[in-house]
Every structure is written in C-alpha cells, then in structure tokens.
Short mmCIF file of the C-alpha atoms (twelve columns), coordinates in Angstrom:
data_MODEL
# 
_entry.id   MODEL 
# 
loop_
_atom_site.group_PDB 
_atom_site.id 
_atom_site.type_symbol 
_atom_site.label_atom_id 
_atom_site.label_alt_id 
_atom_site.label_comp_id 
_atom_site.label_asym_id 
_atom_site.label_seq_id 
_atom_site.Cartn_x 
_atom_site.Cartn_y 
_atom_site.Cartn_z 
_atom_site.pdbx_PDB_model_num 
ATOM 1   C CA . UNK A 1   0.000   0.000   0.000   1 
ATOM 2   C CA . UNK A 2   2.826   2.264   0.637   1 
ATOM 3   C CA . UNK A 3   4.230   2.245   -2.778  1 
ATOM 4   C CA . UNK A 4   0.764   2.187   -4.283  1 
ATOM 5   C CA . UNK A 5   0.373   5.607   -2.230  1 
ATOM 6   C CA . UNK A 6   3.627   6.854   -3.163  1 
ATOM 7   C CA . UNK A 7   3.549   5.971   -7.245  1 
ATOM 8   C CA . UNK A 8   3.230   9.665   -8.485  1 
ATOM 9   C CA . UNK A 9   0.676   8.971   -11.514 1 
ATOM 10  C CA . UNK A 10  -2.706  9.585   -9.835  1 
ATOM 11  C CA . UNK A 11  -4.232  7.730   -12.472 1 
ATOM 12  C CA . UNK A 12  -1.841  4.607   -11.886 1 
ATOM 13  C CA . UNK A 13  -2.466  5.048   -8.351  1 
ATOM 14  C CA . UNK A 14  -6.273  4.710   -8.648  1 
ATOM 15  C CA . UNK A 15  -6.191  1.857   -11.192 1 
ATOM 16  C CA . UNK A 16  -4.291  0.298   -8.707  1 
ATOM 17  C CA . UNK A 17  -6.523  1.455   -5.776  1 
ATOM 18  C CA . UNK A 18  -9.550  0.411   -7.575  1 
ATOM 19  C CA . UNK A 19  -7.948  -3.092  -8.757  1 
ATOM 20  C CA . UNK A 20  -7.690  -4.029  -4.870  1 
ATOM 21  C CA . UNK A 21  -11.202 -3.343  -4.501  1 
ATOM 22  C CA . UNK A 22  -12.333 -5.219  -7.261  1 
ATOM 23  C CA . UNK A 23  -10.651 -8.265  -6.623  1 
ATOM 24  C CA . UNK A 24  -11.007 -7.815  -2.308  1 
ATOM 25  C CA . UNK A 25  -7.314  -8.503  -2.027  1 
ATOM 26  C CA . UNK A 26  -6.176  -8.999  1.125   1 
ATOM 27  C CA . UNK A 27  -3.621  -6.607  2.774   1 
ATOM 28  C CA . UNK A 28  -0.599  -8.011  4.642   1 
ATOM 29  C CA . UNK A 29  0.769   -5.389  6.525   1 
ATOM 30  C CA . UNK A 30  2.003   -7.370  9.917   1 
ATOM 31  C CA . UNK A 31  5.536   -7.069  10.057  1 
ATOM 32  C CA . UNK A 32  7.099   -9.359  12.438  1 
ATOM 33  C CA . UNK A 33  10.398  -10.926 13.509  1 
ATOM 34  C CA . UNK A 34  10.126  -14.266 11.041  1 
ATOM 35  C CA . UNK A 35  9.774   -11.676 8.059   1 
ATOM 36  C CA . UNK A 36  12.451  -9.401  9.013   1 
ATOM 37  C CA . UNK A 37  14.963  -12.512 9.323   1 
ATOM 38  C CA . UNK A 38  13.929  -13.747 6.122   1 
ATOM 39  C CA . UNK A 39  14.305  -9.893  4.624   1 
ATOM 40  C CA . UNK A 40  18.088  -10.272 5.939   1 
ATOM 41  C CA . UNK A 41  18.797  -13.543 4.701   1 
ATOM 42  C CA . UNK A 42  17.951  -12.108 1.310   1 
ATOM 43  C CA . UNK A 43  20.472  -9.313  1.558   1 
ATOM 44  C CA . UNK A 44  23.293  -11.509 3.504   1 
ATOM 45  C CA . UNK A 45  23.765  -14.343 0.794   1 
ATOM 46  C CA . UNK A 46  23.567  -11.338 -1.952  1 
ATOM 47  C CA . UNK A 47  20.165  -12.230 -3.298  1 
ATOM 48  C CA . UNK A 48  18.974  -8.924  -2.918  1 
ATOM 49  C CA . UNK A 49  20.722  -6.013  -2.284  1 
ATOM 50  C CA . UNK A 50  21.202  -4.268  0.872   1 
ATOM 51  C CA . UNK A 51  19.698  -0.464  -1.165  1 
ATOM 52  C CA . UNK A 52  16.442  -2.716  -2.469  1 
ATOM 53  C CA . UNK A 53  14.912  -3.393  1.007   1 
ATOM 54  C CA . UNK A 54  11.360  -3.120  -0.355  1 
ATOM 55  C CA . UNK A 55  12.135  -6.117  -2.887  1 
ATOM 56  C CA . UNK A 56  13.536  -8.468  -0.190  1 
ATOM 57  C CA . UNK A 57  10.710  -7.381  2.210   1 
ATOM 58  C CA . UNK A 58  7.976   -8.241  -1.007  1 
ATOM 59  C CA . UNK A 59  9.444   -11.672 -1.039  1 
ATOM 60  C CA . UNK A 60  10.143  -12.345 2.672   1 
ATOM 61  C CA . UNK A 61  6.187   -11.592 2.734   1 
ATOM 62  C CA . UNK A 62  5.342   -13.920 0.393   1 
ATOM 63  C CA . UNK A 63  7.653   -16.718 1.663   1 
ATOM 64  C CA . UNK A 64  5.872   -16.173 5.302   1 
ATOM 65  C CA . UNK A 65  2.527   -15.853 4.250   1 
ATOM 66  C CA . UNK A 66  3.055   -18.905 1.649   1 
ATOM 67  C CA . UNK A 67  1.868   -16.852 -1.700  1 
ATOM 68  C CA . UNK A 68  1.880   -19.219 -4.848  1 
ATOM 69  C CA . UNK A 69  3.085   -16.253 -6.914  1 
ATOM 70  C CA . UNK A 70  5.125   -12.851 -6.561  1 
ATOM 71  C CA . UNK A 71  3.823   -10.620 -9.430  1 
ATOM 72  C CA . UNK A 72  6.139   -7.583  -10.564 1 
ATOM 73  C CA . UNK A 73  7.762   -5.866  -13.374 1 
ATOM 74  C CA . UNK A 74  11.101  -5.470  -11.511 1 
ATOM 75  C CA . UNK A 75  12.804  -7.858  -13.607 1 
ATOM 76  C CA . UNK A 76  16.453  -7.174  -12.036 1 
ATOM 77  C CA . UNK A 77  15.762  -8.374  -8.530  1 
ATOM 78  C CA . UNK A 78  11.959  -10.257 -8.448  1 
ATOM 79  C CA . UNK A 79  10.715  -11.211 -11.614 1 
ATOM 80  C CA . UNK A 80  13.709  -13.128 -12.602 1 
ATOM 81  C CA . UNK A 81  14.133  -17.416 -12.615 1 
ATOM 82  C CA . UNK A 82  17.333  -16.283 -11.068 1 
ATOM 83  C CA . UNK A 83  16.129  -14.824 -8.196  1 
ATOM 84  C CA . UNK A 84  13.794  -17.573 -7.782  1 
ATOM 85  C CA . UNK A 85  15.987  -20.126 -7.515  1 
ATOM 86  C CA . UNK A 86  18.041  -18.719 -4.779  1 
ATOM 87  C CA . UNK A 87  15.159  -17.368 -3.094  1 
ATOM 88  C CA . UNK A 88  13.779  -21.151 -3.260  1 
ATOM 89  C CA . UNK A 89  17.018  -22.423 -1.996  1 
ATOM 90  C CA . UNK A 90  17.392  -19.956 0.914   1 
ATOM 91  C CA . UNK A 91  13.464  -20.435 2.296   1 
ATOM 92  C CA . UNK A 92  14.055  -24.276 1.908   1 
ATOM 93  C CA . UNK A 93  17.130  -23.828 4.453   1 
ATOM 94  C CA . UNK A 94  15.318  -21.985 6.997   1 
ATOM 95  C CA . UNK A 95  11.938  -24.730 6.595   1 
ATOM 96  C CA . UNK A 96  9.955   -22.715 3.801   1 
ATOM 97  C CA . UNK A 97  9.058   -26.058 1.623   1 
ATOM 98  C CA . UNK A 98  6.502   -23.961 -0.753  1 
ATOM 99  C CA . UNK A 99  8.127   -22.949 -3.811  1 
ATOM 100 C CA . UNK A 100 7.457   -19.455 -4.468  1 
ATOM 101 C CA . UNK A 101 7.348   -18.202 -8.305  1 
ATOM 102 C CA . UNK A 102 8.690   -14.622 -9.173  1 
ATOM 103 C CA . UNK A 103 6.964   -13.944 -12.106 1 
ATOM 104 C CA . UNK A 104 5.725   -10.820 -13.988 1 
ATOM 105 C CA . UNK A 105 2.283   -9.999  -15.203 1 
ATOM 106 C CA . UNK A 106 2.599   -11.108 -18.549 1 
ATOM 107 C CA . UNK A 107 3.087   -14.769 -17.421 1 
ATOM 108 C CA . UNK A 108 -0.133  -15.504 -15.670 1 
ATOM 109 C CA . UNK A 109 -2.715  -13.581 -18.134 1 
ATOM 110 C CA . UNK A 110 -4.419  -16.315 -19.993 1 
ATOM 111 C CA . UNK A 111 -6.155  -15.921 -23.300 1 
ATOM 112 C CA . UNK A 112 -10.092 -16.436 -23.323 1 
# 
C-alpha cells in the first residue's frame, strides 16, 4: 500500500486502488520478527541487495505468508528465474518447503 500511495501517476495510483477493490485482495501489513529474518537472509547471501529493502521485504512476505506467486515488473531483482531459484534455496534452508514463483504480469494472463 505504501508504494501504491507513493507511485506519483494519480491515475496509476487509482487503477491500482480500484484493482484491490475489485478483486477484495487482502492486505498483509504485519511485520514481524520471522519476516524481518527472512528480509536479511535475502540481503546476507547477496540475493537482494542491501539499497532494495522493499524487494527483499515483497518476497520475505510472500515466503511467510506462503503466496503461490510474486507478481512484478522489476525484472532485475523479483521477476527473474534467477532470483527464484536462490530465493527457493534460501526459504528451503530456513523450513519454507513452498516454492514461491517470481513472475511478472505477462506470465499468468491467460487468453479467453
């Protein structure tokens, strides 16, 4: 929500606004110890790094909250099979089984 309040095209901002209301998407905005440790493994074994905070604190969400997908356009340091596979192999060392796909947009829009 932050970033959604802080993207400086008013009409991006409300399509994105109005796209959480449409589809009742869920906020997850409880920050806790288990998130902020996976947020720091991220930066320590150079998966993320250390000036891209908000990208290792997107995926230590999703790893803690167990989201099938990660959906972004930041191709450098989420959308990326890279990235995936390290974030994989880091949340399988600290007991995160669930594989967790970075993908972008693009990926998951199906034709009718």
């Amino acid at each position: 929500m932050d970033e959604i309040d802080n993207t400086k095209s008013e009409y991006k901002r409300n399509l994105l606004n109005n796209a959480i209301i449409k589809y009742n998407l869920n906020e997850y905005s409880i920050f806790n110890e288990d998130i902020e440790k996976i947020d720091n493994l991220y930066i320590e074994n150079n998966i993320i790094p250390e000036n891209k905070l908000e990208d290792a604190l997107h995926i230590a969400y999703a790893t803690y909250y167990e989201f099938d997908i990660l959906l972004s356009w930041n191709f450098k340091h989420l959308a990326n099979i890279n990235k995936q596979k390290s974030v994989n192999s880091i949340n399988m060392t600290i007991g995160y089984n669930k594989p967790l796909l970075l993908l972008n947009p693009m990926e998951v829009i199906y034709e009718k």
